[in-house]
C-alpha positions as CSV (number, residue, x, y, z in Angstrom):
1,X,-7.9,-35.9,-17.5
2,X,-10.8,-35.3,-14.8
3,X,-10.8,-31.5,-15.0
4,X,-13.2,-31.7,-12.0
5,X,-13.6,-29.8,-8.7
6,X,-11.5,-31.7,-7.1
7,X,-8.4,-30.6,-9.5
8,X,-9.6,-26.9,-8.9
9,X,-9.3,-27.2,-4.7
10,X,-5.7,-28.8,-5.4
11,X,-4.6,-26.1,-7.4
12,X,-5.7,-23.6,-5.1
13,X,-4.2,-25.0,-2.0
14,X,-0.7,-25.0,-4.1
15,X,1.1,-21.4,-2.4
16,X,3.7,-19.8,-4.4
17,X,7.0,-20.0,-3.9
18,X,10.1,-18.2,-4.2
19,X,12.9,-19.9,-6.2
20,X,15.9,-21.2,-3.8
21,X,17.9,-18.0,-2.5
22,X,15.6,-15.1,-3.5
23,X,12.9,-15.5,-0.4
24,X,15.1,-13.2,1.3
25,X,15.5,-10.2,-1.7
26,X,12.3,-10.7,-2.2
27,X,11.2,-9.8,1.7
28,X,14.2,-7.3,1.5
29,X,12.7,-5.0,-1.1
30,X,8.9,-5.5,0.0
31,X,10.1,-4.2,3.4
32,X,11.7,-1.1,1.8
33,X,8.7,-0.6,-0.7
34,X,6.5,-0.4,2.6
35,X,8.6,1.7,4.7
36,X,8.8,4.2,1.9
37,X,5.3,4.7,0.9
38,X,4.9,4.8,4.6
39,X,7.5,7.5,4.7
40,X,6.3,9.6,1.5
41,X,2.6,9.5,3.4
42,X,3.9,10.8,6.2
43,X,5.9,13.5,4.6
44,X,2.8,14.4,2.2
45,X,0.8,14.8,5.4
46,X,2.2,16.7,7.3
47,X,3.4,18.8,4.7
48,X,-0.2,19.1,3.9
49,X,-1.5,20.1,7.5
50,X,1.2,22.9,7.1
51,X,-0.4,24.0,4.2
52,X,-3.6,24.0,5.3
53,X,-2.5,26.1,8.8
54,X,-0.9,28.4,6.5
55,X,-3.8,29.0,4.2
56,X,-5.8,29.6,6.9
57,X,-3.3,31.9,9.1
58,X,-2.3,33.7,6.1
59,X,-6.0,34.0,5.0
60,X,-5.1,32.3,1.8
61,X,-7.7,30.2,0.4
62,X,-5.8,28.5,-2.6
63,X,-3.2,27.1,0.1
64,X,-5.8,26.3,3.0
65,X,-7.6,24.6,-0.5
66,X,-4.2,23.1,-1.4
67,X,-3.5,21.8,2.0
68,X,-7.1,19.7,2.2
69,X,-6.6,18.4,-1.0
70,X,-2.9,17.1,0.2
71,X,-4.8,15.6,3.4
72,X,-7.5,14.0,1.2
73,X,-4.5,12.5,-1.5
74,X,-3.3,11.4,1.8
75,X,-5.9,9.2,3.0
76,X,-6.8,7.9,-0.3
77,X,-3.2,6.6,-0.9
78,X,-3.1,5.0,2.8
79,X,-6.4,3.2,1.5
80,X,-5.1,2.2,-1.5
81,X,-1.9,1.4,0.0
82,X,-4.0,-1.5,2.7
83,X,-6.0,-2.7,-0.2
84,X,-3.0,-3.6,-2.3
85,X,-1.4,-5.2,0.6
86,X,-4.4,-7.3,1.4
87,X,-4.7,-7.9,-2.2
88,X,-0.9,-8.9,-2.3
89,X,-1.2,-11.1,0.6
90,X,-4.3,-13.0,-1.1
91,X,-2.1,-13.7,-3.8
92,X,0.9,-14.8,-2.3
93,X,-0.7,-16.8,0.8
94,X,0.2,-17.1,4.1
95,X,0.4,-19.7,6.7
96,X,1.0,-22.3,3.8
């Protein structure tokens, strides 16, 4: 047993891999996980920036309030949305 370096760089350029037949489930679902939090951001958004119009047209602060708060959710889920990703993609590896 060496349990040197050297064994710590080999395990770290191993990349995962899916077992036989599942790569394509596997890209399958992560494509529909992604296109649905992209669609609930964009629905929260804009449903926000309605609110906030509102509040303001109606001269209603609790919904103008409301409607920044949506925009603000907004932006910190698209955030934490690219930071999982990245964070994802640093697991799994690519170019491999």
């Amino acid at each position: 047993m060496s349990g040197g370096l050297g064994d710590l760089v080999l395990a770290a350029a191993v990349c995962p891999a899916a077992p036989p037949g599942v790569q394509v489930y596997a890209d399958q679902i992560t494509s529909w996980v992604k296109w649905g939090v992209l669609a609930v951001l964009a629905i929260c958004f804009f449903a926000s920036v309605g609110m906030l119009i509102w509040g303001r047209v109606t001269h209603h602060p609790r919904g103008a309030r409301l409607g920044m708060d949506g925009i603000l959710i907004c932006v910190v889920g698209a955030i934490l949305y690219v930071v999982g990703y990245v964070i994802v993609q640093s697991i799994v590896g690519t170019g491999c």
